[in-house]
C-alpha positions in Angstrom: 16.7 -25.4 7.0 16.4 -21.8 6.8 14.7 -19.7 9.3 12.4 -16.8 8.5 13.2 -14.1 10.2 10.3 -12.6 12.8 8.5 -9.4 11.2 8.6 -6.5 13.3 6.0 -3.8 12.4 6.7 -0.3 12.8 6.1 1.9 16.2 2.2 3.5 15.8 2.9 7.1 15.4 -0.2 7.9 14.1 -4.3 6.9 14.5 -7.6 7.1 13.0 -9.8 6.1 15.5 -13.3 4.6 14.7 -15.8 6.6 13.7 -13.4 8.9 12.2 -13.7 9.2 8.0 -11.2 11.0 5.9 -12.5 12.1 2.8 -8.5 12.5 0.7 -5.4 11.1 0.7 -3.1 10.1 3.5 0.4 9.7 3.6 2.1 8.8 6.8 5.8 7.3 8.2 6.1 5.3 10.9 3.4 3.2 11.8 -0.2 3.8 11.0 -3.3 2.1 12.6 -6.8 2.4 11.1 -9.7 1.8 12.9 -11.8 4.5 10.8 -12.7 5.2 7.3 -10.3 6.6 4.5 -11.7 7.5 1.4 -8.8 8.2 -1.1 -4.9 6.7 -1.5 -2.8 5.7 1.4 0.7 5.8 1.1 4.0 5.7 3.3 6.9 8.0 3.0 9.9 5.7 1.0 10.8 4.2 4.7 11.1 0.0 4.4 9.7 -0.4 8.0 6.9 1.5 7.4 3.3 -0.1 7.8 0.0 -0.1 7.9 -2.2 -1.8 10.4 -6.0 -1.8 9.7 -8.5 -3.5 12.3 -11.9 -5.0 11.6 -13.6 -2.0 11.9 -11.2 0.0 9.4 -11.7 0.5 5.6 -10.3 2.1 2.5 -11.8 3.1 -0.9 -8.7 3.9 -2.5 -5.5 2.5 -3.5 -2.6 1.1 -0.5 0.9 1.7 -1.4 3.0 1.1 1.7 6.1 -1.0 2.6 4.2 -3.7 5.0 0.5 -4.1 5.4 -1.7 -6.0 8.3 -5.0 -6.1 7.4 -8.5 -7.0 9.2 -10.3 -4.8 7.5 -11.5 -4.0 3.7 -9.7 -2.4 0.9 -11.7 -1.4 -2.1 -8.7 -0.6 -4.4 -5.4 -2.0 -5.6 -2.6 -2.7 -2.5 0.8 -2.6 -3.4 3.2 -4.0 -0.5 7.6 -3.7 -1.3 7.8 -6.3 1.5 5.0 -8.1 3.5 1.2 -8.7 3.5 -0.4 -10.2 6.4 -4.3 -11.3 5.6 -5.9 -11.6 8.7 -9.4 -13.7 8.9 -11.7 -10.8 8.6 -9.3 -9.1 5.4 -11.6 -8.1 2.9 -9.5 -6.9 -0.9 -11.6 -5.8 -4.0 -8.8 -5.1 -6.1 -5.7 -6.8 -7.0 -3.1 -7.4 -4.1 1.0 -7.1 -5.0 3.1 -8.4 -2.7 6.9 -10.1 -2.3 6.0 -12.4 1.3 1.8 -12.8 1.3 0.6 -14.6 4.7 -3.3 -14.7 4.8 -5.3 -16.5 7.1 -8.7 -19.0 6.9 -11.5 -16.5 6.0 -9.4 -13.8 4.7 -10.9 -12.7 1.0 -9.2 -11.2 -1.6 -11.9 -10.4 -4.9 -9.3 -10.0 -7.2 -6.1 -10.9 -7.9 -2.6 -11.8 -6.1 0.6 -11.0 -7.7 3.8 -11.4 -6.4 6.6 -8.8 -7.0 10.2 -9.8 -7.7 13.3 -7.6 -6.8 13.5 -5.7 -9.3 9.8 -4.5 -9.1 9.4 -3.0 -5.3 11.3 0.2 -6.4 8.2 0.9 -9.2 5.7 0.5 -6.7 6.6 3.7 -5.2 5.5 7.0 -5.0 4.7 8.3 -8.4 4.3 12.2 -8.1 3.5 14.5 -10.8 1.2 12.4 -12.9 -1.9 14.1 -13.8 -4.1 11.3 -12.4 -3.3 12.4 -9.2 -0.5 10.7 -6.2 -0.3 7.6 -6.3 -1.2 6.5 -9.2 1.5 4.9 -11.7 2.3 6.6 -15.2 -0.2 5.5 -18.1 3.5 5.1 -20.4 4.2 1.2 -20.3 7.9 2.4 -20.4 9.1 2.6 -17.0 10.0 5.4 -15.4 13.6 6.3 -14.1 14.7 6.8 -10.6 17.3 9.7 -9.8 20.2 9.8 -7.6 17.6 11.0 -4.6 15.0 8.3 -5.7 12.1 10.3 -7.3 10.7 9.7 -10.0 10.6 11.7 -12.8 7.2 11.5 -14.8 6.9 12.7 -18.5 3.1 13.6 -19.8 2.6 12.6 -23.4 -0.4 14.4 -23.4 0.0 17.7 -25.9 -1.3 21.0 -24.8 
C-alpha cells in the first residue's frame, strides 16, 4: 500500500494582517498568510512550493491561482491549485475550485464546482500575462496557448484595431 507523502507548506514570507484590505492584485513567492481582505487576483510566482494560507477571518473577491492552497476563509472567484487544496471546516468557495489532490473537511462549502486537473493541465493554469482582461485571467482563444523555452506564455489578441 502506498503512502502519501506528508505536505509541507511553504515558509510565511509575507502577511496581511486582519483588518488590513487590499483593493488590487497580489502576487507573492514563498508563503503567504491572509488574515485580511483582498479585493482583486492572487497569484504566486511559477514556484511549486508556493502557497497560500487563508484563516477564518481572511477573504478574496477575485480569482486564486497559486501552487498549494489552505483555506478557512472565503473566496468569491475561481481557485486554481497545480498541486493541493486543503478545505478546512470554515472554507467558504463561490466559484469553481481546480485542483490535482482536494482534501476538505466536514463544513467546508464550495458553491460551485470541483474539477480535478490532470498532468497535462497544471502548466495552463499559470500565469497568463498580456491578455487584455487583465493578469490572471486565461486567453478568451479555446486554442491553447504555447509555453517558451523560459515558460511564459505568449498571448495573441484576435481583437482588430
Amino acid at each position: 500500500m502506498a503512502r502519501l507523502k506528508k505536505f509541507k507548506a511553504s515558509k510565511i514570507c509575507t502577511v496581511i494582517g486582519h483588518g488590513t484590505e487590499i483593493l488590487g492584485d497580489v502576487n507573492f513567492s514563498g508563503g503567504l498568510h491572509l488574515d485580511g481582505t483582498v479585493k482583486g487576483s492572487l497569484a504566486a510566482q511559477q514556484d511549486d512550493s508556493a502557497t497560500l494560507t487563508v484563516s477564518e477571518q481572511g477573504s478574496i473577491e477575485g480569482d486564486v491561482r497559486v501552487p498549494n492552497v489552505i483555506l478557512n476563509g472565503s473566496v468569491i472567484g475561481d481557485v486554481y491549485a497545480a498541486g493541493r487544496v486543503e478545505l478546512a471546516a470554515k472554507a467558504r468557495v463561490t466559484g469553481t475550485v481546480y485542483y490535482s489532490l482536494l482534501e476538505m473537511a466536514m463544513g467546508a462549502e464550495v458553491n460551485g464546482q470541483l474539477k480535478r486537473i490532470d498532468d497535462e493541465e497544471p502548466r495552463m493554469l499559470g500565469h497568463f500575462q498580456g491578455d487584455a482582461k487583465g493578469p490572471g485571467k486565461p486567453e478568451t482563444n479555446p486554442k491553447a496557448p504555447e509555453l517558451d523555452s523560459t515558460g511564459t506564455v505568449a498571448i495573441v489578441s484576435s481583437k482588430k484595431p
